[in-house]
TIDO-988588 format. One record per residue: residue in three letters; residue number from 0; y, z, x of N, C-alpha, C, CB in turn. Coordinates in nm, 3 decimals. Last residue first. Glycine has a CB too. Layout:
# TIDO-988588
<ALA, NUM, <Y, Z, X>, <Y, Z, X>, <Y, Z, X>, <Y, Z, X>>
...
***
This chain:
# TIDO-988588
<UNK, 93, <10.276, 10.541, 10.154>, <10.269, 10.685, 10.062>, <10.393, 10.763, 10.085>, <10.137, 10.790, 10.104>>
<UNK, 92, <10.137, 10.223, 10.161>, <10.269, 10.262, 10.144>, <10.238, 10.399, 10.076>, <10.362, 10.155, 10.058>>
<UNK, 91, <9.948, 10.084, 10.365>, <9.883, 10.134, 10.267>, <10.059, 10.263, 10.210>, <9.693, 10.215, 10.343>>
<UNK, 90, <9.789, 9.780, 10.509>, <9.956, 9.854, 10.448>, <9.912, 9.958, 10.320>, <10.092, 9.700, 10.364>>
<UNK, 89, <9.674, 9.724, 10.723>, <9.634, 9.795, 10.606>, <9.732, 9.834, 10.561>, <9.551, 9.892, 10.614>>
<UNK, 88, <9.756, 9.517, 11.044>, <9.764, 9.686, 10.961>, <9.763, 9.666, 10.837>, <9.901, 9.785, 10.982>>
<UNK, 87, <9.746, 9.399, 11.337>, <9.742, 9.361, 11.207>, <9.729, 9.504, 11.157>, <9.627, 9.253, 11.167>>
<UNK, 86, <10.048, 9.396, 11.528>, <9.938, 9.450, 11.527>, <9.922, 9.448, 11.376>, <9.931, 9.578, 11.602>>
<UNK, 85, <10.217, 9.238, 11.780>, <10.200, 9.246, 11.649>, <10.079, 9.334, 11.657>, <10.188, 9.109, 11.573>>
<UNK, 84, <10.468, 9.420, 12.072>, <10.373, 9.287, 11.999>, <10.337, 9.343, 11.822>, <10.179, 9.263, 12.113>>
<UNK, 83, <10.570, 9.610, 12.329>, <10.575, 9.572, 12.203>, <10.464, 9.443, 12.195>, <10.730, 9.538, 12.165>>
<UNK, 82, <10.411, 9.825, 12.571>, <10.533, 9.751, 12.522>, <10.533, 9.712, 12.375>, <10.550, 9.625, 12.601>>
<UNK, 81, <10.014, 9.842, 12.516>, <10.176, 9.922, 12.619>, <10.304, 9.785, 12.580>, <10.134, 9.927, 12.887>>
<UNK, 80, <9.800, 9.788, 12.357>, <9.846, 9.887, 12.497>, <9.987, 9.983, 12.555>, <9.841, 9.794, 12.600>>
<UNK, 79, <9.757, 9.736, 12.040>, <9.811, 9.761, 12.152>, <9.868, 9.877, 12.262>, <9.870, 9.710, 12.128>>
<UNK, 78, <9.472, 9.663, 11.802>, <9.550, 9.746, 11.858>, <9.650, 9.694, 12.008>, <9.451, 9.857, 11.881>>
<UNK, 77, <9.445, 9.588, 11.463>, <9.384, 9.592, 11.598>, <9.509, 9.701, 11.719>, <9.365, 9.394, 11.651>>
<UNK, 76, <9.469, 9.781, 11.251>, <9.307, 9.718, 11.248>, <9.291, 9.672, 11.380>, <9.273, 9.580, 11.136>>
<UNK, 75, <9.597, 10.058, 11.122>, <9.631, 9.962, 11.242>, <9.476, 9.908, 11.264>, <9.708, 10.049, 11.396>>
<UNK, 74, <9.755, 10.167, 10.808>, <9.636, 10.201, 10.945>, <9.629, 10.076, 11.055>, <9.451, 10.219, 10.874>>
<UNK, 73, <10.067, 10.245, 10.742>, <9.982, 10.166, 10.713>, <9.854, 10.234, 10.807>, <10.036, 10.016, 10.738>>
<UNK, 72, <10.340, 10.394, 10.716>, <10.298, 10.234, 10.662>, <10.140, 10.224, 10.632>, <10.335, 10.107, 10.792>>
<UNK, 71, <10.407, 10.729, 10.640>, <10.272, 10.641, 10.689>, <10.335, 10.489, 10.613>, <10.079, 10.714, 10.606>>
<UNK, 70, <10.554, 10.883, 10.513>, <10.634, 10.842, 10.602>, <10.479, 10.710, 10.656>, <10.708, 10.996, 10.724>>
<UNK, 69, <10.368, 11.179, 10.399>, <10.483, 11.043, 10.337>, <10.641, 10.947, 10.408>, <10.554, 11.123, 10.202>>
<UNK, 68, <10.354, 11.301, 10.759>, <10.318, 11.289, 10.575>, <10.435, 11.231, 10.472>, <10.288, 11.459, 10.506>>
<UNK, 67, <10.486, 11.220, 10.952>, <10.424, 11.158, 10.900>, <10.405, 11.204, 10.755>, <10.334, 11.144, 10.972>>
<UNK, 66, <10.515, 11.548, 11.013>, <10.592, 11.468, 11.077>, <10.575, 11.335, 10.971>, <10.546, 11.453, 11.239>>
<UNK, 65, <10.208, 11.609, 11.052>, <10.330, 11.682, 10.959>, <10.439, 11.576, 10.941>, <10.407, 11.827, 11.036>>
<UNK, 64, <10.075, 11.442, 11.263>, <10.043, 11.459, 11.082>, <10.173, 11.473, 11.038>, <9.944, 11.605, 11.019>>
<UNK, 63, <10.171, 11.271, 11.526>, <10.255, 11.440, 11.448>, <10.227, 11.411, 11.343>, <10.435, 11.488, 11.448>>
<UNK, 62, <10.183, 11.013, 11.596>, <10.116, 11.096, 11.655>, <10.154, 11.284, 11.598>, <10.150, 11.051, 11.811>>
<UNK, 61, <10.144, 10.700, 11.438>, <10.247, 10.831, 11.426>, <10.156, 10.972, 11.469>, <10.313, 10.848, 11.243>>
<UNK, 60, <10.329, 10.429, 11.667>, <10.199, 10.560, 11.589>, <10.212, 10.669, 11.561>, <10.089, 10.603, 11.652>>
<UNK, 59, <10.513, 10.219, 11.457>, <10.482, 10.297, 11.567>, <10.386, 10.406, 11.570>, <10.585, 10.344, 11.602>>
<UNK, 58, <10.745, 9.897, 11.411>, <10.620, 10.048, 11.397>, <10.578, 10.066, 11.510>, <10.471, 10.038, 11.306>>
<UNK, 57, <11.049, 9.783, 11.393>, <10.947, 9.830, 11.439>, <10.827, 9.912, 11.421>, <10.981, 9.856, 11.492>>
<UNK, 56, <11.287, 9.773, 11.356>, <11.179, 9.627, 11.306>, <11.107, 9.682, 11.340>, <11.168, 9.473, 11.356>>
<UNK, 55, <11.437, 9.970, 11.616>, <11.448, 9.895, 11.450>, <11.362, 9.744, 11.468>, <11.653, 9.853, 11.394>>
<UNK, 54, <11.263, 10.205, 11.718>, <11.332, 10.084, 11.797>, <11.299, 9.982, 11.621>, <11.217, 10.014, 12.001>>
<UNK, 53, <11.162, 10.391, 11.649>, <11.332, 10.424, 11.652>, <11.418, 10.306, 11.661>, <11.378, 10.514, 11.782>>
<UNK, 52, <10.962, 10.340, 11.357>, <10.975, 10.336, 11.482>, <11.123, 10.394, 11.542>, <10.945, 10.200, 11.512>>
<UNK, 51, <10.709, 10.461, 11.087>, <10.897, 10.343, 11.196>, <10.881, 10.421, 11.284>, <11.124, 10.340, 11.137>>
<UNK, 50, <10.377, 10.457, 11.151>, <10.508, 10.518, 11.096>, <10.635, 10.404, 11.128>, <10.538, 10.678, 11.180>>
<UNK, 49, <10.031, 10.482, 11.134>, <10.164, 10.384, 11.171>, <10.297, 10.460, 11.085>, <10.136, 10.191, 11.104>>
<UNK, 48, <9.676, 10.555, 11.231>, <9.804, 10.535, 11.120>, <9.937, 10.529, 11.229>, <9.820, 10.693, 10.987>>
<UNK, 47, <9.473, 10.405, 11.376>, <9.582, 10.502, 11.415>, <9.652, 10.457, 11.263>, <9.680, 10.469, 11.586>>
<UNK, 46, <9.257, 10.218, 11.365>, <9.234, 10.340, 11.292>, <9.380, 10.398, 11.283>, <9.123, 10.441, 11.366>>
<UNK, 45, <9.296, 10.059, 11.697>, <9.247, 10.059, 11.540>, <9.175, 10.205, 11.486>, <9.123, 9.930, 11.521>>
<UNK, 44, <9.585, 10.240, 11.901>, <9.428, 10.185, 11.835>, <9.365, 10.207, 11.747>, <9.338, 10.198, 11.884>>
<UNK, 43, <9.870, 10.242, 12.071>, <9.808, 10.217, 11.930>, <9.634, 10.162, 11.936>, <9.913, 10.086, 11.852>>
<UNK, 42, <9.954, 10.438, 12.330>, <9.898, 10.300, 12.297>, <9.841, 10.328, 12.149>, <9.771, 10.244, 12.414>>
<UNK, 41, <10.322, 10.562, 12.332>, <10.205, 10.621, 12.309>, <10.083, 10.485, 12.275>, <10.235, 10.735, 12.179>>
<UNK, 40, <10.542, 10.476, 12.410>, <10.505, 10.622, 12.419>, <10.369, 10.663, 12.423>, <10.555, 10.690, 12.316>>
<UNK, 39, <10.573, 10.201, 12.326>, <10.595, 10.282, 12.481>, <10.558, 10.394, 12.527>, <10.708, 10.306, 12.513>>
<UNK, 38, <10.419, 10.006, 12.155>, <10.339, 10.157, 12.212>, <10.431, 10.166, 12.321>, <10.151, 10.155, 12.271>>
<UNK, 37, <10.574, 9.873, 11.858>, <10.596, 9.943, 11.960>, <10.505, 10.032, 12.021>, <10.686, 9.996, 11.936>>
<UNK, 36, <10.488, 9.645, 11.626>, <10.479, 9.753, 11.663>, <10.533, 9.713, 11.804>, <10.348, 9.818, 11.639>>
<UNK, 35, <10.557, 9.415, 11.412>, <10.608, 9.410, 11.462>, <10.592, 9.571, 11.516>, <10.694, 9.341, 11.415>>
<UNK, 34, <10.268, 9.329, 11.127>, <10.373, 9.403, 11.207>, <10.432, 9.404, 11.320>, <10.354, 9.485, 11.217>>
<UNK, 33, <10.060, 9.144, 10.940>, <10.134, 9.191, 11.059>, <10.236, 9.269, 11.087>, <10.167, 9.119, 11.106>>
<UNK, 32, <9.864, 9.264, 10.655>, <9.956, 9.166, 10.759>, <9.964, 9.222, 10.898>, <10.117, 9.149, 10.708>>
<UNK, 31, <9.656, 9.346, 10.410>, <9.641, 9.332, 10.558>, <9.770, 9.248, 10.555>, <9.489, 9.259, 10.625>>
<UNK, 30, <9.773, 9.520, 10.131>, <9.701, 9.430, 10.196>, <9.721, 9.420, 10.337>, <9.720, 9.318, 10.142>>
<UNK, 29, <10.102, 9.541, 10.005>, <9.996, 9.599, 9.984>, <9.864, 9.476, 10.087>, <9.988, 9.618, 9.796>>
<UNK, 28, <10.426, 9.560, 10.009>, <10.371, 9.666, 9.962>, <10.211, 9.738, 9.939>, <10.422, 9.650, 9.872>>
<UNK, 27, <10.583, 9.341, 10.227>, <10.481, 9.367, 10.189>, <10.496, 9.510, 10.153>, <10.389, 9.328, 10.275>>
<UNK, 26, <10.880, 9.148, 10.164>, <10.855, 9.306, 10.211>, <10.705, 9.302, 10.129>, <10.997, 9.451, 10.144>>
<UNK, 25, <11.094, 8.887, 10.257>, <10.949, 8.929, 10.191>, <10.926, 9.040, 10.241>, <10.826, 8.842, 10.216>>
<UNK, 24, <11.406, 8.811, 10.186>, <11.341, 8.889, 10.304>, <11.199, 8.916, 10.213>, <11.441, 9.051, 10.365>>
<UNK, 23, <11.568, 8.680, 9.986>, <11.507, 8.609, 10.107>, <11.407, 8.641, 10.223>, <11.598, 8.579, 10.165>>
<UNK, 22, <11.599, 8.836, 9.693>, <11.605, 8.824, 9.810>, <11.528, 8.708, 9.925>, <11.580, 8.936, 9.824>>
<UNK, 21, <11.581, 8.721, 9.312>, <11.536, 8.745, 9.449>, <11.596, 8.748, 9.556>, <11.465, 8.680, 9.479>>
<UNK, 20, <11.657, 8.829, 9.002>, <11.714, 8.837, 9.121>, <11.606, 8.854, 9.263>, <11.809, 8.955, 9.101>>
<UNK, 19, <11.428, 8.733, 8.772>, <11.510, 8.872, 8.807>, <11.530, 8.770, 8.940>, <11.416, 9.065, 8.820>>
<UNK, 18, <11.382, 8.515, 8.629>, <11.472, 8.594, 8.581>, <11.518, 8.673, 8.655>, <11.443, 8.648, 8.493>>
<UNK, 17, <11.024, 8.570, 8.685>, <11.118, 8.448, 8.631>, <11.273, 8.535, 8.581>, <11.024, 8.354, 8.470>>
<UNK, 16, <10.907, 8.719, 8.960>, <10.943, 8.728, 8.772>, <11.065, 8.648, 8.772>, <10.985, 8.911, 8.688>>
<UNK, 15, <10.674, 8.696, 9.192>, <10.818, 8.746, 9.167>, <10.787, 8.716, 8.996>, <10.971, 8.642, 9.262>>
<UNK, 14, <10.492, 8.682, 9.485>, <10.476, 8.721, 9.340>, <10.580, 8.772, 9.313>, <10.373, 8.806, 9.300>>
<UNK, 13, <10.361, 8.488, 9.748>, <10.452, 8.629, 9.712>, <10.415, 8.612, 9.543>, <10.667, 8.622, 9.762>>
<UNK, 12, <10.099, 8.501, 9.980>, <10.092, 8.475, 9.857>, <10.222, 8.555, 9.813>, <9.952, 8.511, 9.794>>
<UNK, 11, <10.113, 8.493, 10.268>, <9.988, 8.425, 10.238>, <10.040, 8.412, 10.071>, <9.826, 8.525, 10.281>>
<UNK, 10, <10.447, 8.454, 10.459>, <10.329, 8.545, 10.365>, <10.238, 8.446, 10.278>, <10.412, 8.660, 10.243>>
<UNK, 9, <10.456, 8.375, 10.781>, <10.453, 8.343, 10.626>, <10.353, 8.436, 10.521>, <10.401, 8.186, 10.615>>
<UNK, 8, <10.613, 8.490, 11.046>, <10.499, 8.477, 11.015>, <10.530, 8.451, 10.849>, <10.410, 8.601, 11.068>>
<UNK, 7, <10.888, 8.523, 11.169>, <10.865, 8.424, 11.079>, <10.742, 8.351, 11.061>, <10.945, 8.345, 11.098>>
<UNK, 6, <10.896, 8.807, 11.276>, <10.858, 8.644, 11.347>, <10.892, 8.561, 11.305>, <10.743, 8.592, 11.360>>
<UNK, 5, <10.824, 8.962, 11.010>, <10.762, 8.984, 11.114>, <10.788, 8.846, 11.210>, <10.617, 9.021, 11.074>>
<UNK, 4, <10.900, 8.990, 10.720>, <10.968, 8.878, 10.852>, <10.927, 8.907, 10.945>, <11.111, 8.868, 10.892>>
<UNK, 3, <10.753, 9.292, 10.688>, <10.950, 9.222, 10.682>, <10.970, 9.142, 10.745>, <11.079, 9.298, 10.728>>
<UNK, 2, <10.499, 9.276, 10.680>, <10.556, 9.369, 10.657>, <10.699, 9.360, 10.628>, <10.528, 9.436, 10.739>>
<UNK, 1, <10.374, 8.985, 10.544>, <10.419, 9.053, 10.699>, <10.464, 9.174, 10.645>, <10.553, 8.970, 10.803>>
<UNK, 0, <10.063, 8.789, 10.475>, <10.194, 8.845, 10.456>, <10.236, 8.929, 10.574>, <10.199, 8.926, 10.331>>
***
């Protein structure tokens, strides 16, 4: 799964209810996917918890606890250097 359309990476499994109203956009709430991160500021590596970003679709590390507390996506399993790309992450929603 992806966090939101990451690409048009496919989510491995969705789960809906007969009846209610679906959208087209898959939003992960739980498990490993991908993401669409940003390191300009700062390089992401596995472990870093993840926040949004400014740059929309995006995550980003969230280098300020305070700042972050209930604002965390996820933990980041691999990591990037510098510019944008995917990075797989623990979606862990608080």
């Amino acid at each position: 799964g992806v966090v939101s359309g990451a690409n048009g990476v496919q989510p491995g499994l969705t789960l809906h209810q007969d009846g209610v109203l679906e959208g087209d956009t898959q939003v992960a709430i739980a498990g490993r996917v991908y993401v669409m991160a940003e390191a300009l500021s700062s390089p992401i590596r596995p472990g870093d918890l993840l926040t949004t970003s400014a740059l929309p679709g995006h995550a980003m590390k969230a280098t300020d606890r305070e700042r972050a507390y209930g604002a965390v996506i996820g933990k980041a399993l691999t990591g990037l250097d510098t510019g944008t790309g995917f990075v797989l992450v623990v979606v862990n929603l608080q």
